[in-house]
C-alpha positions as a Markdown table, in Angstrom:
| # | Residue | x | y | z |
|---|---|---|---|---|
| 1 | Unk | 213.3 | -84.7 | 306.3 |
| 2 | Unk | 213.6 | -85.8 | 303.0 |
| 3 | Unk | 210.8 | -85.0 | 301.6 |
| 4 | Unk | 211.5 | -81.4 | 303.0 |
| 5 | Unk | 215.3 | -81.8 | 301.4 |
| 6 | Unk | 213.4 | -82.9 | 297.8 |
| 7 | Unk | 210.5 | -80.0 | 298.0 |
| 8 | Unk | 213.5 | -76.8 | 299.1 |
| 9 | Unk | 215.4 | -78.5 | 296.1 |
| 10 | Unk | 212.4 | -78.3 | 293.3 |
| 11 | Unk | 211.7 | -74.9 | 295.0 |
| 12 | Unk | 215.1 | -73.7 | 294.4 |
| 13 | Unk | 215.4 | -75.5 | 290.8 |
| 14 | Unk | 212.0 | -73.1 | 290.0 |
| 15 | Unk | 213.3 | -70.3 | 291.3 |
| 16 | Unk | 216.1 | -70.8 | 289.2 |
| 17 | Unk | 214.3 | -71.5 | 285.9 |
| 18 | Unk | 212.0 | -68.5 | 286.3 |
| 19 | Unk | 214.9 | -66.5 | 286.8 |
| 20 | Unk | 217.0 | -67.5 | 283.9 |
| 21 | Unk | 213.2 | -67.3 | 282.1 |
| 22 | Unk | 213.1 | -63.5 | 283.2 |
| 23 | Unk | 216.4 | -63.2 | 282.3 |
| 24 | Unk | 215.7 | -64.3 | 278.7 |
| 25 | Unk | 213.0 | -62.4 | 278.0 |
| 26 | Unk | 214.3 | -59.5 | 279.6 |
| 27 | Unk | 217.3 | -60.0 | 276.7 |
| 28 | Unk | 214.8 | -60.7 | 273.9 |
| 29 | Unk | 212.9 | -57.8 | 275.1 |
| 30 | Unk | 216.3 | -55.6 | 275.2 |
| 31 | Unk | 217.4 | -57.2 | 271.9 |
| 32 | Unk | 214.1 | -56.2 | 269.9 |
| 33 | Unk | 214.5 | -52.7 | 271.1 |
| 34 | Unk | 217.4 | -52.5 | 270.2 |
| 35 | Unk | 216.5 | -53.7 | 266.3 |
| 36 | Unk | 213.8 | -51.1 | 266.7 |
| 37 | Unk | 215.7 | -48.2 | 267.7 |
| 38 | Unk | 218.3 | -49.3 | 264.6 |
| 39 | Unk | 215.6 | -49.7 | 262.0 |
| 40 | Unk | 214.3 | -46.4 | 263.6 |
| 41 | Unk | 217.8 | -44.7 | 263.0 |
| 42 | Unk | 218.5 | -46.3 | 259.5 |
| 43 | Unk | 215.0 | -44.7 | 258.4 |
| 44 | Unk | 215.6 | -41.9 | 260.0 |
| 45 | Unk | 219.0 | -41.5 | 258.2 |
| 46 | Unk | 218.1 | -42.8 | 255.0 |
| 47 | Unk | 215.3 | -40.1 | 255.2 |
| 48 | Unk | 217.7 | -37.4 | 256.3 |
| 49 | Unk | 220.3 | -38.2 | 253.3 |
| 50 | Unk | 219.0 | -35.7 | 250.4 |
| 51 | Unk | 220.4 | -37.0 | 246.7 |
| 52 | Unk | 222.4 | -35.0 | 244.9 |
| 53 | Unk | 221.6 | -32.4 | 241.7 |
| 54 | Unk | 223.5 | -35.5 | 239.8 |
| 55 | Unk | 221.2 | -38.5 | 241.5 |
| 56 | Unk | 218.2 | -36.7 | 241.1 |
| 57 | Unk | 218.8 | -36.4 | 237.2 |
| 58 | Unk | 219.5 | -40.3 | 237.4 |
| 59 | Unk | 216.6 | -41.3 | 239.0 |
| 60 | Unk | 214.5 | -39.3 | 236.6 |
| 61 | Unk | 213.6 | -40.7 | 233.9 |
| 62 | Unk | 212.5 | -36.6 | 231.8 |
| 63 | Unk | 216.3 | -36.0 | 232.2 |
| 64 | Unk | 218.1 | -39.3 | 230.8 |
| 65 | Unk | 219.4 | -36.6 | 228.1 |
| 66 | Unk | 220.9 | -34.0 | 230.5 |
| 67 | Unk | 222.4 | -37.1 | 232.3 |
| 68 | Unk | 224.1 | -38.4 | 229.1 |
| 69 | Unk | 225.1 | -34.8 | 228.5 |
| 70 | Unk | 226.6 | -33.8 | 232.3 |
| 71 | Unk | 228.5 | -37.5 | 231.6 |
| 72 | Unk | 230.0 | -36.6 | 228.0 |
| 73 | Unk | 230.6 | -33.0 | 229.1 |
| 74 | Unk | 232.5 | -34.6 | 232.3 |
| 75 | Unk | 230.7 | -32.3 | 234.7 |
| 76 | Unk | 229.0 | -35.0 | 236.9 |
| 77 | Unk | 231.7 | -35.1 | 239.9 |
| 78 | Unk | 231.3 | -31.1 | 239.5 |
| 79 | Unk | 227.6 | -31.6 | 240.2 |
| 80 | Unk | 228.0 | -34.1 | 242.8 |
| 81 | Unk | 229.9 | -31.5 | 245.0 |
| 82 | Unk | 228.8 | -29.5 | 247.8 |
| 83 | Unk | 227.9 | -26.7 | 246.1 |
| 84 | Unk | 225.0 | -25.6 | 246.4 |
| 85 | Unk | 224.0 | -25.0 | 242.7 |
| 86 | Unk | 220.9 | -24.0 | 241.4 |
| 87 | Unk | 219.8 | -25.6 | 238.1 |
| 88 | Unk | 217.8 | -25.0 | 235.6 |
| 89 | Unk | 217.9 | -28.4 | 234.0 |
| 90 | Unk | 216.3 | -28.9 | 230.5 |
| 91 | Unk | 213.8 | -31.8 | 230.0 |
| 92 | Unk | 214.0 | -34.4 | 227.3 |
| 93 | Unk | 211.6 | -32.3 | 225.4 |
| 94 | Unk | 213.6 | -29.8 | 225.8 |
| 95 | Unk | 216.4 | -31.2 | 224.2 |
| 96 | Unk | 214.2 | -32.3 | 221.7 |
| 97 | Unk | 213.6 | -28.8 | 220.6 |
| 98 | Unk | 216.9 | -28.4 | 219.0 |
| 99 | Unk | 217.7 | -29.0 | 215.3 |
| 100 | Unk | 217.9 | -32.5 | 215.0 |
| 101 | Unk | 221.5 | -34.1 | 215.0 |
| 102 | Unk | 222.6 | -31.7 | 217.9 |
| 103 | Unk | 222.7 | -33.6 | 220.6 |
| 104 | Unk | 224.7 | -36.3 | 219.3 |
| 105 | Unk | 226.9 | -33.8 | 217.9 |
| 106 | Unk | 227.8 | -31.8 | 221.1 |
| 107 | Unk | 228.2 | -35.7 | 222.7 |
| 108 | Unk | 231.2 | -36.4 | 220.7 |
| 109 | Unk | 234.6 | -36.0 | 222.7 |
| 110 | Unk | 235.4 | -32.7 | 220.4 |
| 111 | Unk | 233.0 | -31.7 | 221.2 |
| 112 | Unk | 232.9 | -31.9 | 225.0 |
| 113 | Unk | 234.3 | -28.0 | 225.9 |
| 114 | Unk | 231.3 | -26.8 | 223.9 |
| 115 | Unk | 228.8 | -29.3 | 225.5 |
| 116 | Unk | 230.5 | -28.3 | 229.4 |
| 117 | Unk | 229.7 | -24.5 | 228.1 |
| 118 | Unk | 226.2 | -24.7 | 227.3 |
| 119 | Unk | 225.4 | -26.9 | 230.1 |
| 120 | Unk | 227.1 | -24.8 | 233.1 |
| 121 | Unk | 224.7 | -22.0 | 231.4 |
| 122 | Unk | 222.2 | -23.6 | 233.1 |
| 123 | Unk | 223.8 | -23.5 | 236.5 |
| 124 | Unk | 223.8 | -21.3 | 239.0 |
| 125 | Unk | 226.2 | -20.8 | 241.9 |
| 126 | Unk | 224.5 | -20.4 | 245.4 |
| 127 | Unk | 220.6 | -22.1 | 245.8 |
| 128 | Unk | 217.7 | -19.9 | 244.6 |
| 129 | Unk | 214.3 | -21.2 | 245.3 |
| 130 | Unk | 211.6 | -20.2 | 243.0 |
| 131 | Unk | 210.4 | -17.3 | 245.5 |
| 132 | Unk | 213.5 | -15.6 | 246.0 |
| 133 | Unk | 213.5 | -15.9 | 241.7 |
| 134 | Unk | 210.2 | -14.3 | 242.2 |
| 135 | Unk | 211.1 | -12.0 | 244.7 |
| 136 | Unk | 214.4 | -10.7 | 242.9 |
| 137 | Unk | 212.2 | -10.5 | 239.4 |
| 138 | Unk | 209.8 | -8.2 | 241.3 |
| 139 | Unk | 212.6 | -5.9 | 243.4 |
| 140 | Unk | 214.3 | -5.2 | 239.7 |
| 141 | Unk | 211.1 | -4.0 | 237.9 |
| 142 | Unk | 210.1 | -7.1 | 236.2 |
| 143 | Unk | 213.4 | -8.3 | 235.5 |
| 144 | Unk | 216.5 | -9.7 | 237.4 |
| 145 | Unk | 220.1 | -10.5 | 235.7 |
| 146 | Unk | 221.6 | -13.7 | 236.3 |
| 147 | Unk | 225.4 | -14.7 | 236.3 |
| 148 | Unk | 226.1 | -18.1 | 235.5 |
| 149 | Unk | 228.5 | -20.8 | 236.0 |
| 150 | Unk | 229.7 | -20.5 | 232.2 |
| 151 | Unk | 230.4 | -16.8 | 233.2 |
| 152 | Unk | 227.5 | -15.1 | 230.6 |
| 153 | Unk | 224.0 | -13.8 | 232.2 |
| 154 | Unk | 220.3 | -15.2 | 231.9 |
| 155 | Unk | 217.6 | -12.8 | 232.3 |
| 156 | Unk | 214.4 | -13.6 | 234.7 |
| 157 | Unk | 211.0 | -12.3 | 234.1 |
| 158 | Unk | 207.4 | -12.9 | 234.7 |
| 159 | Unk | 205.0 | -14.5 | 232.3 |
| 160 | Unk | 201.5 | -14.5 | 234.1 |
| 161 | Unk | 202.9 | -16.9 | 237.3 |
| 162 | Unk | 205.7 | -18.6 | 235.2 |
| 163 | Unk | 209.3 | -17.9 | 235.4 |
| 164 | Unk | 210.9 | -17.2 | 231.8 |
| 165 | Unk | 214.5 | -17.1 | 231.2 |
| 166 | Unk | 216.0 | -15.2 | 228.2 |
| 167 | Unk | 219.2 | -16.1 | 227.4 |
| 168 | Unk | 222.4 | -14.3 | 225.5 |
| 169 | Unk | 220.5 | -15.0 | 221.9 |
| 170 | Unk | 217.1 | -13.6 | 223.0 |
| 171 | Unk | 215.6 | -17.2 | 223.0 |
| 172 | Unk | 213.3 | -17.6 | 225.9 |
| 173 | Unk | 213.0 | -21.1 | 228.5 |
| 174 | Unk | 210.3 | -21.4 | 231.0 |
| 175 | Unk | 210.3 | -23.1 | 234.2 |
| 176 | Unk | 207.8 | -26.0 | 234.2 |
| 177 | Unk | 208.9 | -27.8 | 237.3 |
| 178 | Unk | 210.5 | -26.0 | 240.2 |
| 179 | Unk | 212.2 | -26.1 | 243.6 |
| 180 | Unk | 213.2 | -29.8 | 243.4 |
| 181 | Unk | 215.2 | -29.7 | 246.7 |
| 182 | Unk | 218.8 | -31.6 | 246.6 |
| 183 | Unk | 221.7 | -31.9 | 249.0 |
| 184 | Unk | 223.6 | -29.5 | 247.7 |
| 185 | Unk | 221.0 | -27.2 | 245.3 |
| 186 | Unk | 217.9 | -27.0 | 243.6 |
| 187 | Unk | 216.6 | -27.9 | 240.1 |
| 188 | Unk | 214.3 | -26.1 | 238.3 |
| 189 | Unk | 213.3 | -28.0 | 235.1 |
| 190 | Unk | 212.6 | -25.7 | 232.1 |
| 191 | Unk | 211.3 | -26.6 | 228.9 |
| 192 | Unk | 214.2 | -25.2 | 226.4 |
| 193 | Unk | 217.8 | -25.7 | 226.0 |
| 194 | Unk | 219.2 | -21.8 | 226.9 |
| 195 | Unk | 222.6 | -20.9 | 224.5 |
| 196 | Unk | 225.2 | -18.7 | 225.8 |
| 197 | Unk | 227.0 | -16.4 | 222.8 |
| 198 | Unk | 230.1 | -17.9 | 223.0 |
């Protein structure tokens, strides 16, 4: 009888550990799913978060000079909104194009209406990819008229495949980079600083 009493209570004790065993991997299991499907999410939404016009001039290192430009014209928070926008955002080349000593110039505090003028003359309000650029060019018999933020006009055309802007002076900008996709726009780098009149 006893030995019948010992061997129901080892059986019982086993039963009990595998269960708690089952138990704890069934948790461990749950648990690791669980970090999966986060890590899965997290990606997911890290993926799904677009940068900004502003973010996407930060993190590139061929507009360092628009950035210190949007910052001393105070137009960054503008650019940061929802928008959309569509910009046509000068390289550092481009910037080196103009007479030397500009840059700094338009960078000084007095200068900072000037600087917001000449830089929302590159913006557009509403997104425009590159075809419908393309497609307006083509509708308007080779060129298209567009407002800007500043409140002067650009003028599209075709050069072979290449989008050229003219602006207010007659000087011409080309697109060299386009349809870099934001969260609230699209930049198009071009290759000259465009002037309004004014």
């Amino acid at each position: 009888m006893k030995k019948l009493i010992l061997s129901l209570s080892v059986i019982a004790m086993l039963a009990f550990t595998s269960c708690k065993n089952g138990e704890t991997e069934e948790k461990e299991v749950a648990e690791q799913e669980e970090v999966a499907v986060e890590t899965e999410t997290s990606t997911e939404s890290m993926m799904d978060e677009q940068q900004t016009i502003v973010e996407i001039a930060i993190g590139n290192e061929n507009f360092s000079t628009l950035v210190v430009a949007l910052k001393a014209a105070g137009l960054v928070e503008t650019l940061s909104s929802e928008g959309p926008f569509t910009v046509f955002a000068p390289t550092n080349d481009a910037f080196g194009k103009l007479p030397e000593g500009t840059v700094p110039t338009l960078v000084m505090p007095e200068n900072k209406e000037k600087l917001a003028g000449i830089l929302t003359y590159h913006v557009v309000s509403g997104e425009f990819m590159a075809a419908d650029v393309v497609n307006a060019i083509t509708e308007n018999d080779g060129s298209f008229t567009i407002p800007t933020v500043q409140g002067e006009e650009l003028v599209a055309t075709l050069e072979g495949e290449s989008v050229v802007l003219t602006d207010a002076n007659g000087n011409k900008s080309t697109v060299v980079i386009a349809d870099v996709d934001a969260s609230n726009g699209v930049i198009h780098a071009v290759d000259s600083v465009v002037m309004p009149k004014s």
